[in-house]
RODRENNU-241769 format. One record per residue (C-alpha): residue in three letters; z, y, x. Coordinates in pm, 1 decimal, padded with zeros to 6 digits, always signed. Layout:
N
SITE;ALA;Z;Y;X
...
% end
This chain:
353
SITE;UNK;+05733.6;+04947.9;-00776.1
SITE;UNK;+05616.1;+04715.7;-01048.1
SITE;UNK;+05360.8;+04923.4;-01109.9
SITE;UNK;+05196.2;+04885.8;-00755.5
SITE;UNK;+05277.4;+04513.8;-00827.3
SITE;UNK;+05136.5;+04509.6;-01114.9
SITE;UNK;+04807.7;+04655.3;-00936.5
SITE;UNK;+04839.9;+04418.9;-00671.4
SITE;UNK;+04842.2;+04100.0;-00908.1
SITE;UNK;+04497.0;+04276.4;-01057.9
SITE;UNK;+04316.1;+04316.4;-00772.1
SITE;UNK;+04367.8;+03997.6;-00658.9
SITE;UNK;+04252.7;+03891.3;-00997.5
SITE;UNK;+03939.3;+04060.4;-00946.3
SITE;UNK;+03911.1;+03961.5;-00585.0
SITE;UNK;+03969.3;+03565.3;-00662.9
SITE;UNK;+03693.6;+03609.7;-00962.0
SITE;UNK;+03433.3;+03816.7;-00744.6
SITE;UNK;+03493.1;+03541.2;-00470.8
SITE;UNK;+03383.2;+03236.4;-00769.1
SITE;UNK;+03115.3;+03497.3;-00856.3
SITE;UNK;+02977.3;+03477.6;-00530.1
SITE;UNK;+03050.0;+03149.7;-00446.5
SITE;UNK;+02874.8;+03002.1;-00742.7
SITE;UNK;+02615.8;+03243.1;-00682.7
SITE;UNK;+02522.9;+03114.9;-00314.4
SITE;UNK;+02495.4;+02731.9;-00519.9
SITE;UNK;+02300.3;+02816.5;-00768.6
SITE;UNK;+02057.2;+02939.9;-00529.6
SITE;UNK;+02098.4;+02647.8;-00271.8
SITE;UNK;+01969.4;+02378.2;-00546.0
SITE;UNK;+01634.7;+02252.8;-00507.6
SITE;UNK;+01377.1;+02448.9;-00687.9
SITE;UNK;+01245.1;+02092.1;-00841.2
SITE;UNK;+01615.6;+02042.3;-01000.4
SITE;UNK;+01590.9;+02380.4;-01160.9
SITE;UNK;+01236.7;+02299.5;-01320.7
SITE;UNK;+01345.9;+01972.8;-01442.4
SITE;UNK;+01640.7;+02140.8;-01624.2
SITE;UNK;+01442.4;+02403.2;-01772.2
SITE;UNK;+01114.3;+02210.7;-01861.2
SITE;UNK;+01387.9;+01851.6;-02013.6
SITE;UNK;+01236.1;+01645.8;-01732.0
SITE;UNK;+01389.0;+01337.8;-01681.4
SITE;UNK;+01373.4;+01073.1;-01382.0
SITE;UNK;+01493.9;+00742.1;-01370.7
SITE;UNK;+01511.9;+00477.9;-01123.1
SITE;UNK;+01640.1;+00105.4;-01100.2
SITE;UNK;+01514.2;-00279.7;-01025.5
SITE;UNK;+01383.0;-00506.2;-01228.4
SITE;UNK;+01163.5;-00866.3;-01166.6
SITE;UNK;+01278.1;-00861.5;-00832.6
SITE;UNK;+01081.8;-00492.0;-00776.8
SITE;UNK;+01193.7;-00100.7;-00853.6
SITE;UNK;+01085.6;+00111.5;-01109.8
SITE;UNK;+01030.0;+00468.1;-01213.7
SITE;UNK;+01021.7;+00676.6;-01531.4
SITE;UNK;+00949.9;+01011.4;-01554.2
SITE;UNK;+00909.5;+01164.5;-01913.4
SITE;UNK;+00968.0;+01509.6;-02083.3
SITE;UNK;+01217.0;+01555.3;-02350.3
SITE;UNK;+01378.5;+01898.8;-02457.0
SITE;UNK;+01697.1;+01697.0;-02578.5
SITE;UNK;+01713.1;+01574.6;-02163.2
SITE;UNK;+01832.2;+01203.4;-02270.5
SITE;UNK;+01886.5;+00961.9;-02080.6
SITE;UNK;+01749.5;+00608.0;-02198.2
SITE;UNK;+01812.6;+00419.8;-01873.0
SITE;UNK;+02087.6;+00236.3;-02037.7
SITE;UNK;+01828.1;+00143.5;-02320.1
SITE;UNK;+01566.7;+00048.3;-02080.5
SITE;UNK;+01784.9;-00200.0;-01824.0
SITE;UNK;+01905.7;-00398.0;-02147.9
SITE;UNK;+01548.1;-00447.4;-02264.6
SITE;UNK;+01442.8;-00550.1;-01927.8
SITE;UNK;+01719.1;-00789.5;-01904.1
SITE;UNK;+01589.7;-00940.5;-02253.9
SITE;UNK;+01240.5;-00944.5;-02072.8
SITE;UNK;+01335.4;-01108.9;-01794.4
SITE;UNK;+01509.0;-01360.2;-01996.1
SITE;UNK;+01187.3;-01475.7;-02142.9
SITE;UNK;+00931.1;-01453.2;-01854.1
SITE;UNK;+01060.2;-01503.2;-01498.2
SITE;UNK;+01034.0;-01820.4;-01305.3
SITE;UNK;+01368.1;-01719.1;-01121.2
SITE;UNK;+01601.2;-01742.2;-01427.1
SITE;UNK;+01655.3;-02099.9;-01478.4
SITE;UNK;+01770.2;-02074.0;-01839.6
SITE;UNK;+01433.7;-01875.2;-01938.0
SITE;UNK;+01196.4;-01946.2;-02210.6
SITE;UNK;+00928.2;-01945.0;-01953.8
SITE;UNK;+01113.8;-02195.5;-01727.7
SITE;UNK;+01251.7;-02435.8;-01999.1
SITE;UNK;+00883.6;-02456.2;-02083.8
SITE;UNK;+00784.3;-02532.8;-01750.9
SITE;UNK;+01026.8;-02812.8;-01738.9
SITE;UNK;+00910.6;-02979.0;-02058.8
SITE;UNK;+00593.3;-03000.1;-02234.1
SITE;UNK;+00676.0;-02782.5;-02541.8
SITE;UNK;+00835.5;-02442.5;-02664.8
SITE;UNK;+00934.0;-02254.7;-03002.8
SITE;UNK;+00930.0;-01901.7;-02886.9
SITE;UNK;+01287.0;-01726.3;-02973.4
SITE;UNK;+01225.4;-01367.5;-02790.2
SITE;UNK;+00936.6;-01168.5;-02878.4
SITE;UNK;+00745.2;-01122.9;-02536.6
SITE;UNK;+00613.0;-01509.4;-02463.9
SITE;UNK;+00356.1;-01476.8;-02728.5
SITE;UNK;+00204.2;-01128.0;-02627.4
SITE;UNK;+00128.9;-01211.1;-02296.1
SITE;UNK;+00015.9;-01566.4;-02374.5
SITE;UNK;-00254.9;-01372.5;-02632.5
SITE;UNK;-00332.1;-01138.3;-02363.8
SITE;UNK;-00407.8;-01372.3;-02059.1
SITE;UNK;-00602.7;-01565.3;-02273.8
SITE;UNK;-00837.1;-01311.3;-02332.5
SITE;UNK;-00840.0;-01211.1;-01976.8
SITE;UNK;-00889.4;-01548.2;-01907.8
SITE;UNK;-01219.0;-01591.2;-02090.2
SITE;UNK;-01329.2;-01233.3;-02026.3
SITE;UNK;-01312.9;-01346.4;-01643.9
SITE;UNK;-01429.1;-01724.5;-01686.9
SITE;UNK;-01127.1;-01839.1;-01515.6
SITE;UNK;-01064.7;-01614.5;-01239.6
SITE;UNK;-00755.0;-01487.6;-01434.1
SITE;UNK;-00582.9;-01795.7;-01483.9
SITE;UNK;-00175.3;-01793.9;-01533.7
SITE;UNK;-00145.9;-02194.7;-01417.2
SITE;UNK;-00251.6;-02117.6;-01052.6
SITE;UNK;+00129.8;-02081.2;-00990.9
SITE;UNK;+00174.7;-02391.1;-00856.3
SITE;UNK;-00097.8;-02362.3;-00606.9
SITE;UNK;+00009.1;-01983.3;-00458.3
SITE;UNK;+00366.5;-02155.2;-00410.4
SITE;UNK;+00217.9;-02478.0;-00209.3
SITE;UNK;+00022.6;-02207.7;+00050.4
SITE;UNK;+00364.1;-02026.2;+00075.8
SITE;UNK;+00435.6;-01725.2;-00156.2
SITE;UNK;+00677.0;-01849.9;-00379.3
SITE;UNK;+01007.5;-01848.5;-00270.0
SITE;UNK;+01016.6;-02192.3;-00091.8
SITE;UNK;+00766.3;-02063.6;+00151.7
SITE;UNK;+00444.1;-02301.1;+00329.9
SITE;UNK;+00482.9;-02632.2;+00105.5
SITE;UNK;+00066.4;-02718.9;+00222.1
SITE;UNK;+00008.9;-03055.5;+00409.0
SITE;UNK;-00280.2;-03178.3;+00401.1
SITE;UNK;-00612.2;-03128.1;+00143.3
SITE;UNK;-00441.7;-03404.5;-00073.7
SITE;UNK;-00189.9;-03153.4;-00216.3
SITE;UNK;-00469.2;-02936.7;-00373.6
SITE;UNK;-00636.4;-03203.5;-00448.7
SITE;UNK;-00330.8;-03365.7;-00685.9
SITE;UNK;-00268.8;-03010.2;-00811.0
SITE;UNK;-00610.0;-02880.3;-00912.4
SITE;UNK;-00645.1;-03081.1;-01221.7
SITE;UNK;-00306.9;-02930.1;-01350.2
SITE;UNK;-00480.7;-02560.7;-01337.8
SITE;UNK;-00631.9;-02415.7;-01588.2
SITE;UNK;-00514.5;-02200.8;-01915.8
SITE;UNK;-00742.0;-02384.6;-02167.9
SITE;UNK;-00488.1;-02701.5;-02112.6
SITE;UNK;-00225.6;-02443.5;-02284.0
SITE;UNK;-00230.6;-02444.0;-02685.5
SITE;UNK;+00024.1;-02192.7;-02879.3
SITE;UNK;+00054.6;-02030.3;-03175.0
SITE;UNK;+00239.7;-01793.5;-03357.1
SITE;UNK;+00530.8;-02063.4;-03360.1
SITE;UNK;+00533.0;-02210.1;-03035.5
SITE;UNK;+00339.7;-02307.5;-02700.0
SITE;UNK;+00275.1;-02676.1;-02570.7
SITE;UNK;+00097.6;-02880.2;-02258.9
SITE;UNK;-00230.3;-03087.4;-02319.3
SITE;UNK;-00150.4;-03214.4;-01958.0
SITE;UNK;+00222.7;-03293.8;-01873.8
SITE;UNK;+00293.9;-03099.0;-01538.7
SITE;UNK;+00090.5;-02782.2;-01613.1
SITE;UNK;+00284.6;-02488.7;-01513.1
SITE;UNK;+00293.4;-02105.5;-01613.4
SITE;UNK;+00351.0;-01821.4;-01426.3
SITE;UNK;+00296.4;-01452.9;-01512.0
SITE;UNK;+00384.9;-01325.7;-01169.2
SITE;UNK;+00021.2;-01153.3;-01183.6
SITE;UNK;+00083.1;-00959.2;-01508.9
SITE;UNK;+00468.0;-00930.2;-01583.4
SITE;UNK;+00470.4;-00619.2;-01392.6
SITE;UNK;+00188.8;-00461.9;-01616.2
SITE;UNK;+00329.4;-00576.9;-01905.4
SITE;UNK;+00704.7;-00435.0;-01845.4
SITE;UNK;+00526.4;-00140.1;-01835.0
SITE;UNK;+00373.2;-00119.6;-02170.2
SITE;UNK;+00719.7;-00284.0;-02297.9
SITE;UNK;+00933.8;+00021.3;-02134.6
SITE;UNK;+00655.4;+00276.2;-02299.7
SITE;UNK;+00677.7;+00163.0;-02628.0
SITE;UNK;+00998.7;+00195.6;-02617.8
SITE;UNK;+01008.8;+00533.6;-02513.4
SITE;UNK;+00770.4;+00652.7;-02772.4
SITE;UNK;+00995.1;+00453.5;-03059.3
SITE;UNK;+01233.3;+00749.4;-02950.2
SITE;UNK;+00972.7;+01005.9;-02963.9
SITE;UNK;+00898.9;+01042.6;-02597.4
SITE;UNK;+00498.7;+01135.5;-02635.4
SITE;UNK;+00474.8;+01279.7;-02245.8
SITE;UNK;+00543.8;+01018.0;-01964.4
SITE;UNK;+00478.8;+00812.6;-01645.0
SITE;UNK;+00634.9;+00482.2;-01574.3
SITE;UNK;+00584.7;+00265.7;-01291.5
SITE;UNK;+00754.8;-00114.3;-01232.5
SITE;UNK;+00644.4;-00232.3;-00864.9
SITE;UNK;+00326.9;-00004.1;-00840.0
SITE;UNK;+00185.1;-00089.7;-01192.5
SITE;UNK;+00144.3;+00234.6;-01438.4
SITE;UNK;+00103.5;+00344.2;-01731.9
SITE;UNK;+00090.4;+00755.2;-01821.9
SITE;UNK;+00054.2;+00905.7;-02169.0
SITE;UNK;+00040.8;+01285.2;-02245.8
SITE;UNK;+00073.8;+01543.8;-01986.4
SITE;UNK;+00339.0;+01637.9;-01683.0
SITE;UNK;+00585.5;+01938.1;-01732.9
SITE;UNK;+00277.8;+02155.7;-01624.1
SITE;UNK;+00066.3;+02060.4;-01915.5
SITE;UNK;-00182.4;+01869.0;-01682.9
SITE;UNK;-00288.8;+01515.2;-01656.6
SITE;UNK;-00021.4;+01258.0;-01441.3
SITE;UNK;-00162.7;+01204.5;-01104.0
SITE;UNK;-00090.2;+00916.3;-00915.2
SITE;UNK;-00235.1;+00772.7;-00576.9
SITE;UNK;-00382.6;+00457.2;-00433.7
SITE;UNK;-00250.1;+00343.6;-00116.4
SITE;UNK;-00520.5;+00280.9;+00197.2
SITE;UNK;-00565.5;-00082.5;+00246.6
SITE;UNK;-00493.1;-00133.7;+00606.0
SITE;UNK;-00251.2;-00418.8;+00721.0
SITE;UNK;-00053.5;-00179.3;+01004.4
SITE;UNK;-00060.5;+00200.0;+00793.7
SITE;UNK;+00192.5;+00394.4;+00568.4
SITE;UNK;+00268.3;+00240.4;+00281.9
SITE;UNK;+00243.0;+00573.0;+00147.0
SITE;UNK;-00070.6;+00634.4;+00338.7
SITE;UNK;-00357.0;+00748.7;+00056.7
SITE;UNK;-00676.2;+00657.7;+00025.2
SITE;UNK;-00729.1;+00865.9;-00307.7
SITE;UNK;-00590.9;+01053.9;-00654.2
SITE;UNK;-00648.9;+00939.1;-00996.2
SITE;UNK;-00539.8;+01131.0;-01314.1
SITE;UNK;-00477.4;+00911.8;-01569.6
SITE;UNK;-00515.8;+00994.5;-01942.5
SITE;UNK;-00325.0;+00781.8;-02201.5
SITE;UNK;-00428.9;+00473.1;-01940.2
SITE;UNK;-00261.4;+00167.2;-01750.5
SITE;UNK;-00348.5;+00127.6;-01427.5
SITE;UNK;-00281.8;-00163.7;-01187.7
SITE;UNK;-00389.3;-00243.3;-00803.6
SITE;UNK;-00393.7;-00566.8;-00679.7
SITE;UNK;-00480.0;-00616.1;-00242.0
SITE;UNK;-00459.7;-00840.7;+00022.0
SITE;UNK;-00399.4;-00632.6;+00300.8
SITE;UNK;-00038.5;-00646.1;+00339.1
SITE;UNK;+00069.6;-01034.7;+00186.3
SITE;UNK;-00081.0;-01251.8;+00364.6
SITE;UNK;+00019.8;-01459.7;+00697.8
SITE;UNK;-00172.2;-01603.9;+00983.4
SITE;UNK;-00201.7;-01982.5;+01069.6
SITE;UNK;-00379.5;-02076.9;+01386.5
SITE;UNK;-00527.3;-01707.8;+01403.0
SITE;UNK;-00698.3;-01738.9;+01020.4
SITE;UNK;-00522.9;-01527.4;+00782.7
SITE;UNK;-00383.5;-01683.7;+00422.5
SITE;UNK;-00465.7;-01410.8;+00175.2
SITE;UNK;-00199.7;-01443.1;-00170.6
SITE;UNK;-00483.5;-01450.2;-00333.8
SITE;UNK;-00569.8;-01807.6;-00445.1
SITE;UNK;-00901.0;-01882.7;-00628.0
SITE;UNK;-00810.7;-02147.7;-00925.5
SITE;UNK;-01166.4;-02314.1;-00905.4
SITE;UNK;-01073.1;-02398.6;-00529.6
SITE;UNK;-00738.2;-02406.3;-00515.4
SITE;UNK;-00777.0;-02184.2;-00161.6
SITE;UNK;-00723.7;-01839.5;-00063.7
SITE;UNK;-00994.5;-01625.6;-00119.0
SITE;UNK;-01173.3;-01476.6;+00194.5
SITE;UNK;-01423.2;-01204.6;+00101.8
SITE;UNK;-01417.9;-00823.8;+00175.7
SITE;UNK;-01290.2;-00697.9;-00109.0
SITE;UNK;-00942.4;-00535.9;-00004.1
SITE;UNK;-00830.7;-00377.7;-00318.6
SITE;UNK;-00887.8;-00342.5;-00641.2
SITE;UNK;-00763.3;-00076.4;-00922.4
SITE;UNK;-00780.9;-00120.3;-01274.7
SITE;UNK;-00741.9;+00137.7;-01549.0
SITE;UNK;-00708.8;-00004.4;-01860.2
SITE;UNK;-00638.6;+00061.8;-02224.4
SITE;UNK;-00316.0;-00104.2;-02125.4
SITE;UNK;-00119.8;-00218.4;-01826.8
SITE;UNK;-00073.6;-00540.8;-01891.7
SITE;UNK;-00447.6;-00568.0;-01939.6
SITE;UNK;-00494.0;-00404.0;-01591.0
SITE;UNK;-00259.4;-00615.4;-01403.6
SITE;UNK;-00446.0;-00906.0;-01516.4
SITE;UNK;-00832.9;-00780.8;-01428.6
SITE;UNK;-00653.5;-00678.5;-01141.2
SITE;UNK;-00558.1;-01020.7;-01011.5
SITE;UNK;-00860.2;-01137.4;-01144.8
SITE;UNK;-01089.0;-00897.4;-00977.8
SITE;UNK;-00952.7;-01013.8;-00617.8
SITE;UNK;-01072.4;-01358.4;-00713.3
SITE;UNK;-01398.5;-01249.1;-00774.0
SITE;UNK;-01513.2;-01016.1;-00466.6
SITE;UNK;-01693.8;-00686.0;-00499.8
SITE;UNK;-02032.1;-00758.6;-00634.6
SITE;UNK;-01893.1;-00996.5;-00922.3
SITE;UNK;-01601.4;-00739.2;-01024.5
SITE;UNK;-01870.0;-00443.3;-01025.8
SITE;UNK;-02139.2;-00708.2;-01240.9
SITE;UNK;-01805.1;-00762.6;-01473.9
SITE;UNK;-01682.1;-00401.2;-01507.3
SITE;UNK;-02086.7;-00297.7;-01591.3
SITE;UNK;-02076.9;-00579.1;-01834.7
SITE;UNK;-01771.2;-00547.8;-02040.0
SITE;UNK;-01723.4;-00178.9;-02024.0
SITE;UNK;-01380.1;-00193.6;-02156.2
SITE;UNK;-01242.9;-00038.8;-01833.4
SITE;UNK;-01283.4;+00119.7;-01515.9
SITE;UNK;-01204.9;+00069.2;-01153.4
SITE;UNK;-01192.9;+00177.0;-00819.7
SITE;UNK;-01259.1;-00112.1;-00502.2
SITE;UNK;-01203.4;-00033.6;-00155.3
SITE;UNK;-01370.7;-00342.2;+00037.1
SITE;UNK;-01556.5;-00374.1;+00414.8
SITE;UNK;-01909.0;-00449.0;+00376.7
SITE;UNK;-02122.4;-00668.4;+00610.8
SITE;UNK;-02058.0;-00479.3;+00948.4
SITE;UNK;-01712.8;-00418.4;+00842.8
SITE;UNK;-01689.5;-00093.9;+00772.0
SITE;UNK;-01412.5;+00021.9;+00501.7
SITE;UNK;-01641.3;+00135.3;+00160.5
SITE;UNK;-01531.2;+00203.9;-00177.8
SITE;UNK;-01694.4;+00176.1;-00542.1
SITE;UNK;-01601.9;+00369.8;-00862.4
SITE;UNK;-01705.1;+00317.8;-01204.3
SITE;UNK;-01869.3;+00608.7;-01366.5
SITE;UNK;-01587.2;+00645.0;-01614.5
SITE;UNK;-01365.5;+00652.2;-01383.4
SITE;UNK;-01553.8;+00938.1;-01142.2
SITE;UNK;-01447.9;+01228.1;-01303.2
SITE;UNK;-01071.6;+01137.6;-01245.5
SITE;UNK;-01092.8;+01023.5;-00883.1
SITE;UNK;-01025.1;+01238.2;-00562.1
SITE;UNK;-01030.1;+01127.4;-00198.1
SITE;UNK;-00755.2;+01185.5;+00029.0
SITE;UNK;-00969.8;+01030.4;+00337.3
SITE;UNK;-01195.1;+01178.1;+00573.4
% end
């Protein structure tokens, strides 16, 4: 009798095992082929917010760490330093008084850098049109505009040569000149959250902060990172494509007006504020991409680039040479075009018809 027992308690052993055989079995092949890959290649994705956006990281790494932990601190530092939101920021202690010794380590980088967008551009880049973009309502009070005497009292407070800094600190030739880095923050948390990665040895990656890129190295099938830009229309998919660019060891940045904008007896109010006017732009350039040695740098031509219009961004890109980009704009009967640089050509694909 024990011995039957005995039996009894083994095969039902075996059967309970067999059953966790099977059972694990039938998982293991119900996962997601993608999940699988991403184990066996050490891809890692990320996701979170930041500057009032999302971001996402994808990168390779055979040790599979995670550095979100890493990344959300330095952001926080970031953010500390640049946004207009924060009331205790270096960038908004500086807009409420006339000078600034920097104390974090990201004012000065992206004063340096608009500057030289700023001259590259003659102007259209300008970080001091702040003021003006909130008074035609896209800052967070809304429509501020009354009459042609606002723009009037504000224009002579625009422009980034009324800035001096050094290495030390920033001050105002003009008390009431304001900064804002709304146009280029993105690009440059970028390049901030890449660095970072590669201090930890990360050499293969794609990171994104509110639609602003940057890739280096290769995906997890040894080709280039592809990413897409969107088709300008007011009404389609956001995820709607217009076309496919690889990018190799480049930031890239869009800027449009399709989609922020609002009407006002039946004219539309494009974001997009020239800082030699102080108006929206209206011209039929709809978007413009920017691939750049750096993200920060794109983000800026960007921004800069809608200012301009077609034929001036193509007559600065043939100029300067220092980086490529794709427009999508209407021409004179209204029909949708695009332009590509010829650096850029061999990297492009269309999506449309």
């Amino acid at each position: 009798m024990r011995s039957n027992a005995n039996k009894n308690i083994l095969y039902s052993i075996i059967l309970l095992l067999l059953v966790a055989i099977v059972y694990l079995y039938r998982q293991n092949q119900q996962k997601p082929i993608q999940e699988i890959v991403q184990i066996a290649t050490g891809k890692v994705i990320l996701s979170g917010n930041t500057m009032g956006t999302t971001y996402g990281i994808v990168y390779l790494d055979k040790e599979e760490r995670d550095f979100k932990e890493g990344i959300d601190s330095l952001m926080l530092v970031f953010n500390q330093s640049l946004s207009t939101y924060i009331p205790d920021s270096e960038l908004s202690i500086f807009n409420k008084s006339d000078s600034l010794v920097f104390d974090l380590p990201f004012f000065l980088p992206v004063l340096e850098a608009s500057k030289v967008v700023y001259e590259k551009t003659d102007g259209a880049f300008d970080p001091t049109v702040g003021p003006l973009v909130n008074l035609w309502g896209f800052g967070p009070e809304g429509p501020q505009l009354k009459d042609s005497v606002n723009i009037n009292n504000i224009l002579p407070l625009v422009g980034f040569d009324q800035i001096e800094f050094d290495h030390i600190r920033i001050k105002k030739n003009k008390p009431g000149t304001y900064l804002d880095f709304s146009a280029v923050a993105k690009g440059y948390g970028v390049d901030v959250v890449a660095d970072y990665l590669a201090s930890k040895g990360i050499q293969n990656l794609l990171i994104e902060i509110g639609g602003e890129l940057v890739a280096r190295g290769v995906n997890e099938n040894g080709e280039l990172w592809k990413v897409g830009v969107n088709r300008p229309e007011e009404l389609g998919r956001s995820d709607e494509l217009f076309s496919v660019i690889a990018l190799e060891n480049k930031g890239m940045a869009t800027s449009g007006n399709y989609r922020n904008y609002y009407e006002a007896d039946g004219i539309k109010i494009s974001h997009t504020i020239d800082p030699f006017t102080g108006r929206p732009v209206r011209h039929g350039l709809l978007s413009a991409t920017v691939l750049a040695a750096d993200c920060m740098q794109a983000d800026a031509l960007a921004t800069a680039l809608m200012v301009m219009g077609t034929e001036k961004a193509i007559n600065l890109q043939e100029r300067e040479k220092d980086f490529e980009i794709f427009l999508i704009y209407n021409d004179e009967n209204g029909e949708m075009k695009s332009f590509a640089s010829n650096g850029l050509k061999p990297y492009l694909s269309f999506v449309h018809d």
